[in-house]
N, CA, C and O atoms as a GROMACS GRO file, in nm:
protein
  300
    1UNK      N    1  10.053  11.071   8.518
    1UNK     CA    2  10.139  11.163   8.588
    1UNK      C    3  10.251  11.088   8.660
    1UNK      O    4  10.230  10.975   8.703
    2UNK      N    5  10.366  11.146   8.674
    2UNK     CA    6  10.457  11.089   8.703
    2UNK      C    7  10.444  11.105   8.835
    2UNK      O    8  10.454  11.010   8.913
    3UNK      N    9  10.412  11.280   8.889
    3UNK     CA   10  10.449  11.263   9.031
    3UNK      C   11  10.291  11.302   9.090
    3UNK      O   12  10.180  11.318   9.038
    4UNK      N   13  10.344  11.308   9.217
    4UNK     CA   14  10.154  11.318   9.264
    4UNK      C   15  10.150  11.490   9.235
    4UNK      O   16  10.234  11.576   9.211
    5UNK      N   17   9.992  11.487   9.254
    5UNK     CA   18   9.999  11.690   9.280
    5UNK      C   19   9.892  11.703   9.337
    5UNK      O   20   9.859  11.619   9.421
    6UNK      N   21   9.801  11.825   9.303
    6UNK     CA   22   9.690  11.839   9.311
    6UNK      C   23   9.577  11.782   9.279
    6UNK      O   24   9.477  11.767   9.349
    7UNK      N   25   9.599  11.745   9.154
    7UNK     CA   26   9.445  11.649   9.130
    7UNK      C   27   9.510  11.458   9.111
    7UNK      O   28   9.429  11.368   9.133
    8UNK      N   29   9.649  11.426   9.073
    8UNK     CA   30   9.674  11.298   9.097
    8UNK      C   31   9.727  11.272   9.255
    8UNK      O   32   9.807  11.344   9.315
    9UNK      N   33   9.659  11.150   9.308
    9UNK     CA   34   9.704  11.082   9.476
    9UNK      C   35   9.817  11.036   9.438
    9UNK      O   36   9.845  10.979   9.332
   10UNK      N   37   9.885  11.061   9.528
   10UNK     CA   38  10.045  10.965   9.576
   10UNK      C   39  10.027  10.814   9.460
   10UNK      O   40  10.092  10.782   9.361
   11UNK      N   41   9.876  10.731   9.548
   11UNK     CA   42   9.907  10.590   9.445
   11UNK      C   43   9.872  10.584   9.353
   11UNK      O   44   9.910  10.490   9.283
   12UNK      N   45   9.780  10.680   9.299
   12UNK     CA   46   9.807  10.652   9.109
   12UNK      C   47   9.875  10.717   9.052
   12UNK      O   48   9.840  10.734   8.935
   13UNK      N   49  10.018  10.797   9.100
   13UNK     CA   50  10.132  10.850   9.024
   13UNK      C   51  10.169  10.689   8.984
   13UNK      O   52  10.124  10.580   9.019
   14UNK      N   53  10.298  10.744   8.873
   14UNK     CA   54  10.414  10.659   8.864
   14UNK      C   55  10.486  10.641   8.973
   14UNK      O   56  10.494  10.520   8.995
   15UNK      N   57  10.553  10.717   9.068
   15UNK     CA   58  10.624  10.718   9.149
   15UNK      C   59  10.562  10.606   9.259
   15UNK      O   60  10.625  10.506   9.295
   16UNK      N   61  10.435  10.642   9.304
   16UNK     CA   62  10.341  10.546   9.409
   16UNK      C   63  10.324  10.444   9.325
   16UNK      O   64  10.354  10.354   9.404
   17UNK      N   65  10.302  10.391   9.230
   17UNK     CA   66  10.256  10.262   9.167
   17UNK      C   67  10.374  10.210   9.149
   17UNK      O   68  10.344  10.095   9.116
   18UNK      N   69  10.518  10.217   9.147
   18UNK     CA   70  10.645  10.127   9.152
   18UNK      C   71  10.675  10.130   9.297
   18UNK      O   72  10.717  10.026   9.348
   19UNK      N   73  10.663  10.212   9.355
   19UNK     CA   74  10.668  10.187   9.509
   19UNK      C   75  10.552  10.100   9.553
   19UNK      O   76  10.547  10.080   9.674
   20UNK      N   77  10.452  10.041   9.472
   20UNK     CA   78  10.360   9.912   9.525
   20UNK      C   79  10.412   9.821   9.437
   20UNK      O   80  10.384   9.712   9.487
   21UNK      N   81  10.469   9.803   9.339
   21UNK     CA   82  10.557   9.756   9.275
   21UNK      C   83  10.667   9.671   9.390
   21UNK      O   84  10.659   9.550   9.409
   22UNK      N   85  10.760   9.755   9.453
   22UNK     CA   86  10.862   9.727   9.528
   22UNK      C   87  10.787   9.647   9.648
   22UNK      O   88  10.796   9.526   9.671
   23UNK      N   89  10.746   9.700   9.686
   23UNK     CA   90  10.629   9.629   9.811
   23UNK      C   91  10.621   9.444   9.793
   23UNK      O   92  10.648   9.362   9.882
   24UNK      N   93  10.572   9.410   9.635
   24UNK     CA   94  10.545   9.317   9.600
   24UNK      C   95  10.650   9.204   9.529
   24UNK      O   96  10.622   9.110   9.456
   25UNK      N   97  10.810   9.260   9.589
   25UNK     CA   98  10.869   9.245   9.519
   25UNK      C   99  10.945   9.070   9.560
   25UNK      O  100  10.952   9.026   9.675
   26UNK      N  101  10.985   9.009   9.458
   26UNK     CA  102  11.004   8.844   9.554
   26UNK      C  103  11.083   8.786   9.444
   26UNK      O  104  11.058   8.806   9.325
   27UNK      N  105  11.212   8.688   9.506
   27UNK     CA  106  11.286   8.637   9.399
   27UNK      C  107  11.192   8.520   9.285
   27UNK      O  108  11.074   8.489   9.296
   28UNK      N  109  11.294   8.471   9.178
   28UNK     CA  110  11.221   8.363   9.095
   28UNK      C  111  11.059   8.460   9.082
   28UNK      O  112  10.985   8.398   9.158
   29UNK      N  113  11.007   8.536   9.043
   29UNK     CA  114  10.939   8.613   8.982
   29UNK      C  115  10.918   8.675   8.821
   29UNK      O  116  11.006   8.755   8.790
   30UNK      N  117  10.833   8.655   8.736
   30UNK     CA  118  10.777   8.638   8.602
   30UNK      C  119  10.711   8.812   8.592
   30UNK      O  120  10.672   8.865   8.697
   31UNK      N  121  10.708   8.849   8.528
   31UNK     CA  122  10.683   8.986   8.476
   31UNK      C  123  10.530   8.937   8.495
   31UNK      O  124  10.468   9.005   8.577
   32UNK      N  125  10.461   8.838   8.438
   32UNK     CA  126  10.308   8.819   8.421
   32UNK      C  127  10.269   8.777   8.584
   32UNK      O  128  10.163   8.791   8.644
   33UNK      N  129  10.383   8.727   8.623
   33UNK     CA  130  10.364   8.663   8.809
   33UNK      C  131  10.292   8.807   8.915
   33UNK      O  132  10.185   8.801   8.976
   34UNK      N  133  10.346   8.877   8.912
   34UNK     CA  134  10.408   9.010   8.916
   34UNK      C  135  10.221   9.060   8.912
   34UNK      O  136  10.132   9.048   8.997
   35UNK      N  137  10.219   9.120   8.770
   35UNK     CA  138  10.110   9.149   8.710
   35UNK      C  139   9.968   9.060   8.796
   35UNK      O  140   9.903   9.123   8.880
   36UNK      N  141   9.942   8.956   8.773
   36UNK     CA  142   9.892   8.890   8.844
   36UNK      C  143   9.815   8.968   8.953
   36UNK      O  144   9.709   9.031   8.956
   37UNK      N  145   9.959   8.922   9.080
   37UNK     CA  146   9.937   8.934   9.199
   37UNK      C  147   9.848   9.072   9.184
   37UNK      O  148   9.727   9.065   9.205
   38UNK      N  149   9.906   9.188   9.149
   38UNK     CA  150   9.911   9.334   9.154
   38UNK      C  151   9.704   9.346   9.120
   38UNK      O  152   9.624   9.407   9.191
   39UNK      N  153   9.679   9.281   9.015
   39UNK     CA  154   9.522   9.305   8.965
   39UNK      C  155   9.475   9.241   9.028
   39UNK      O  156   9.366   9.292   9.053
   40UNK      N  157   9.489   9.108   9.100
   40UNK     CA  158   9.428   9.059   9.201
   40UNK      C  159   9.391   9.144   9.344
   40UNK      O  160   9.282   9.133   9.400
   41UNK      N  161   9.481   9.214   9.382
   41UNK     CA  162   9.431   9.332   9.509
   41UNK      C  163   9.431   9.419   9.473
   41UNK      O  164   9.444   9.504   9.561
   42UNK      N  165   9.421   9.468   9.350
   42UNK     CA  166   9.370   9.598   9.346
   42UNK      C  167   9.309   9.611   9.175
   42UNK      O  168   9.400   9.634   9.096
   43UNK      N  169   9.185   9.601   9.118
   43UNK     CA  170   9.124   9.613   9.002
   43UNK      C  171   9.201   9.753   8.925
   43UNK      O  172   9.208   9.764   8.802
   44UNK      N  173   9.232   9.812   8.982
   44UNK     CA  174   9.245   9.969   8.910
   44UNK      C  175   9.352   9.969   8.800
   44UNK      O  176   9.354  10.042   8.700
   45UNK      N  177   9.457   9.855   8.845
   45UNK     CA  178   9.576   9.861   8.776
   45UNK      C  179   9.529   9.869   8.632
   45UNK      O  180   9.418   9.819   8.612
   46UNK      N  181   9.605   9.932   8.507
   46UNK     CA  182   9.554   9.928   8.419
   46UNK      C  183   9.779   9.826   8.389
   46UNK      O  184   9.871   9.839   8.471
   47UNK      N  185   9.786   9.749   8.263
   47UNK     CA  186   9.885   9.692   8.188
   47UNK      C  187   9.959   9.844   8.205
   47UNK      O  188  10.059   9.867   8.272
   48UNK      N  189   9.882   9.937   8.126
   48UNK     CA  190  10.025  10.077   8.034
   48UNK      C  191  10.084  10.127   8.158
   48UNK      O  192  10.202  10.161   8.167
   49UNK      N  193   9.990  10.131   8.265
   49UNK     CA  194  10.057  10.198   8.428
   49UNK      C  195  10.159  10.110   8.507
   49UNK      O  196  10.264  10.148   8.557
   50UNK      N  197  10.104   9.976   8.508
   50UNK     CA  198  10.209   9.867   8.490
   50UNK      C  199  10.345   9.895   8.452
   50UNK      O  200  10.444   9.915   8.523
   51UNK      N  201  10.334   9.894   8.326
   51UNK     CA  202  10.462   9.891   8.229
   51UNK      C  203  10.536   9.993   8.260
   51UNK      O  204  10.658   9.988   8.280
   52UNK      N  205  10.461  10.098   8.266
   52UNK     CA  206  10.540  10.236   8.272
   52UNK      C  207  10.610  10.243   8.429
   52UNK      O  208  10.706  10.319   8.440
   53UNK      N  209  10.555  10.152   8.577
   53UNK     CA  210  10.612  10.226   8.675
   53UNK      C  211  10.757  10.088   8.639
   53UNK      O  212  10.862  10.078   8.704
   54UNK      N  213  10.723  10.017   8.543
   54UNK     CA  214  10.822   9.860   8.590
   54UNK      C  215  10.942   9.951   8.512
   54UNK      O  216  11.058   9.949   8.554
   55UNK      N  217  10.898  10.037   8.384
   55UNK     CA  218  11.065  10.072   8.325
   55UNK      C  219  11.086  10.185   8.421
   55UNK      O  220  11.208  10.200   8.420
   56UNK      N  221  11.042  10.262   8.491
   56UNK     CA  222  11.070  10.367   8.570
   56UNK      C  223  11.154  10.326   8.695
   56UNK      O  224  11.224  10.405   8.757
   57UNK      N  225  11.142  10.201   8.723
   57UNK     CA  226  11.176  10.052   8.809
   57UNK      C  227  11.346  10.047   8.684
   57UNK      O  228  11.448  10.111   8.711
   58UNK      N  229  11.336   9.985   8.596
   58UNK     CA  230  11.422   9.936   8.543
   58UNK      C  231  11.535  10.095   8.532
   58UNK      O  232  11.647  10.097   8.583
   59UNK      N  233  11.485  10.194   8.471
   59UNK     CA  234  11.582  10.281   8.476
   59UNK      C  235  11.626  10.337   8.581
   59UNK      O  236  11.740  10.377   8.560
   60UNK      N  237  11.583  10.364   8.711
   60UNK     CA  238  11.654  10.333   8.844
   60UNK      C  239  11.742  10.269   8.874
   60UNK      O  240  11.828  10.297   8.956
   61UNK      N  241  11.726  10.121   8.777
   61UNK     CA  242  11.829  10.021   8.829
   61UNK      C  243  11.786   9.949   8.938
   61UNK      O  244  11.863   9.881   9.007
   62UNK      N  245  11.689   9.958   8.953
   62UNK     CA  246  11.621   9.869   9.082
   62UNK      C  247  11.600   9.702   9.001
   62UNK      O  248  11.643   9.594   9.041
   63UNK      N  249  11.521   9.732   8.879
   63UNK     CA  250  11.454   9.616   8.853
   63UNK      C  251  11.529   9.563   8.706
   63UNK      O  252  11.546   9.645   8.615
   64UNK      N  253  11.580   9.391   8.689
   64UNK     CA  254  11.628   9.383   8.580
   64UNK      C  255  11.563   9.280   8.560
   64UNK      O  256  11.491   9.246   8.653
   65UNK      N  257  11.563   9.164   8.389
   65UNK     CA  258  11.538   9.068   8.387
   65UNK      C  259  11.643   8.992   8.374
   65UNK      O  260  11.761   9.027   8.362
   66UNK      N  261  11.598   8.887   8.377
   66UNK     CA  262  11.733   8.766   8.302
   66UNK      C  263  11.663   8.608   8.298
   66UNK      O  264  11.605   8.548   8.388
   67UNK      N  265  11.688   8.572   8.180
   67UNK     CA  266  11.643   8.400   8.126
   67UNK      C  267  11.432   8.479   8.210
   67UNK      O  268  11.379   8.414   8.300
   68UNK      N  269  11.372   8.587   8.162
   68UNK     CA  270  11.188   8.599   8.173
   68UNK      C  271  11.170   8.622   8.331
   68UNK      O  272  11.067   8.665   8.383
   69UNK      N  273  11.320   8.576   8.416
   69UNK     CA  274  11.277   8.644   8.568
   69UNK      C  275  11.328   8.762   8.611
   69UNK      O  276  11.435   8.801   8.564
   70UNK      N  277  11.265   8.832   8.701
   70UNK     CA  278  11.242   8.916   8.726
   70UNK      C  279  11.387   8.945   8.863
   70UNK      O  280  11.398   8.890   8.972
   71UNK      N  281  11.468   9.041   8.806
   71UNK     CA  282  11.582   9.028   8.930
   71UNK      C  283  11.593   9.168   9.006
   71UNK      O  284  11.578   9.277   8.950
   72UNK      N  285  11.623   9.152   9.143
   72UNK     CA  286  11.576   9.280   9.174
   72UNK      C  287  11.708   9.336   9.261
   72UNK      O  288  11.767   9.252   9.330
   73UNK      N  289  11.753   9.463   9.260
   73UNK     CA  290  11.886   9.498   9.297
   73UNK      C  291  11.890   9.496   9.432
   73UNK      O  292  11.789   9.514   9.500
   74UNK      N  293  12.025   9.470   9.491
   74UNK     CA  294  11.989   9.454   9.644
   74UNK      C  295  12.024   9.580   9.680
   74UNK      O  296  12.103   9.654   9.621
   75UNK      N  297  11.941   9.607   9.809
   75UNK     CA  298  11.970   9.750   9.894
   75UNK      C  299  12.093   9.763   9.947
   75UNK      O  300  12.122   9.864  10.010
   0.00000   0.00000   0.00000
C-alpha cells in the first residue's frame, strides 16, 4: 500500500517506509550501505518495499545516484 488506511500503519506504507528512508539519509552512501543499516534495526524490511519506497524517493526528486552513490537533494 502506498498510503496508510485502515488495515496498513503509517510505517509499513510506502509513504512511512521512505520517510525512514530519509531519516537514514547520509552523504558518500551505497544503495546496499543504505539497505544494510535499514535491516539491521528493523528485521521487517523486506528488498521489494525497499526498492519501491527508494524509486518513490527517486521520483520525488529527493533521491539520485551518481558513479553507485547515493545523492540526496538539498532542502
Amino acid at each position: 500500500m502506498l498510503l496508510p488506511d485502515k488495515y496498513v500503519v503509517v510505517e509499513r506504507s510506502l509513504l512511512g517506509q521512505a520517510a525512514a528512508i530519509l531519516q537514514r539519509r547520509e552523504p558518500d552512501r551505497t544503495v546496499s550501505e543504505l539497505w544494510s543499516s535499514l535491516v539491521a534495526e528493523d528485521s521487517s524490511w523486506t528488498f521489494d518495499r525497499f526498492s519501491l519506497a527508494l524509486s518513490l524517493l527517486f521520483g520525488f526528486g529527493v533521491v539520485g545516484i551518481r558513479n553507485g552513490i547515493l545523492v540526496w537533494a538539498t532542502p
